[in-house]
N, C-alpha and C positions, 0 to 999 in steps of 0.2 A: 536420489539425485544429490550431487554434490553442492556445495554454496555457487563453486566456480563453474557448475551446470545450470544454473538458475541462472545465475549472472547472464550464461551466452544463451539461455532460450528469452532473457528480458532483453538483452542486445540485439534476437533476430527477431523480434515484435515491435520495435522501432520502427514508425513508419513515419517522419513528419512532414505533412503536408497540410496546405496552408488551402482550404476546403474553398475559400471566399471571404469575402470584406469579415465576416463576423463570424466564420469559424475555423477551429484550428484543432488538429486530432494527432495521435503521434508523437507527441516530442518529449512523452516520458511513460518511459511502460514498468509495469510491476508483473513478478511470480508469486503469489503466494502459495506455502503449501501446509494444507487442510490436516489439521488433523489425524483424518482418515487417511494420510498419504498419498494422498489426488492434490494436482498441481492447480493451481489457476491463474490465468493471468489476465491483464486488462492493458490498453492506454487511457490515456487523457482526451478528452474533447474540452475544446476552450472555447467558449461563448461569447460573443461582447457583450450580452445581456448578464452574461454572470453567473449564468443558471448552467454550464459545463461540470465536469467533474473529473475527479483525480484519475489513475492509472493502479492505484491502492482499491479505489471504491469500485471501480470497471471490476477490477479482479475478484474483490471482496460478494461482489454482486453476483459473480458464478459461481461461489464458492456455495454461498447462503443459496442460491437456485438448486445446487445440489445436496444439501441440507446437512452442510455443514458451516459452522459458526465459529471455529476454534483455529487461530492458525499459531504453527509450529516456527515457522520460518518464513522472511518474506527478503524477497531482493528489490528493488528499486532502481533504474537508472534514466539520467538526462538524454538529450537527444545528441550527446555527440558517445553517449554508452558508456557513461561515469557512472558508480554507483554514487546515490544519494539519500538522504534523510526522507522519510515522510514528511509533507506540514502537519501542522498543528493540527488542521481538521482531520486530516486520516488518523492523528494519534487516537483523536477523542471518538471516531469513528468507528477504527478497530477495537477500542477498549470498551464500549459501550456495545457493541457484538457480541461480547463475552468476558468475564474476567480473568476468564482464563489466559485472554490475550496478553496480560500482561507480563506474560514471558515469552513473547514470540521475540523470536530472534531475528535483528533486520541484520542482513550483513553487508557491512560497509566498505567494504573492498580489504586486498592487499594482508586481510588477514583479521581487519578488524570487526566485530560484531556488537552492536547493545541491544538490550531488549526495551519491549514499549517500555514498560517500568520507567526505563531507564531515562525515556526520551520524555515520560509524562510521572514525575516520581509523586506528585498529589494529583488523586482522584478527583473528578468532578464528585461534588457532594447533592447536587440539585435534591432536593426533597430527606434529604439525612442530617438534618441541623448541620454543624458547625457554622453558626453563623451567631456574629458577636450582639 
């Protein structure tokens, strides 16, 4: 699958609908794909309580069900189907999945791509000193 194939199966998993007072699902979906060359994708549930999760993590969560942990390539997009950046927490999320993650490729539209690396260029260190 092409980057611009990912892009339009994250564009037809777009579903945003507004569930009730305190929840919200749909309004940003992700492709990631596996290592193994299986695709997975997810959306977002958004919680008022806060306990919701990304569209990266939905995805990451099928991928790791099928017992894979490494991704190759990942698309991203908002609810009007703009490609976008992971947050922060997906960075540290994907990358702490596997180190390998950090040359997954997000692609950014229009032609452009960076990898996590790119997006997170210092590792969390928790538990490996660097600390002054």
């Amino acid at each position: 699958m092409t980057d611009l194939e990912m892009l339009a199966l994250a564009r037809k998993n777009l579903d945003p609908v507004v569930r009730g007072e305190y929840c919200r699902t749909g309004f940003v979906s992700a492709v990631l794909e596996g290592a193994n060359g299986k695709y997975y994708t997810g959306v977002n549930i958004d919680l008022a309580c806060g306990l919701g999760f990304c569209a990266e993590r939905a995805a990451a969560a099928a991928m790791i069900d099928d017992g894979e942990c490494v991704v190759r390539r990942a698309v991203c997009v908002d609810k009007e189907g703009a490609p976008m950046t992971p947050c922060g927490s997906c960075r540290e999320f994907l990358m702490l999945l596997s180190p390998a993650n950090a040359g997954a490729v997000f692609y950014l539209g229009e032609g452009k791509r960076m990898t996590l690396a790119e997006f997170l260029p210092l590792p969390w260190t928790f538990g490996q000193g660097g600390r002054a």
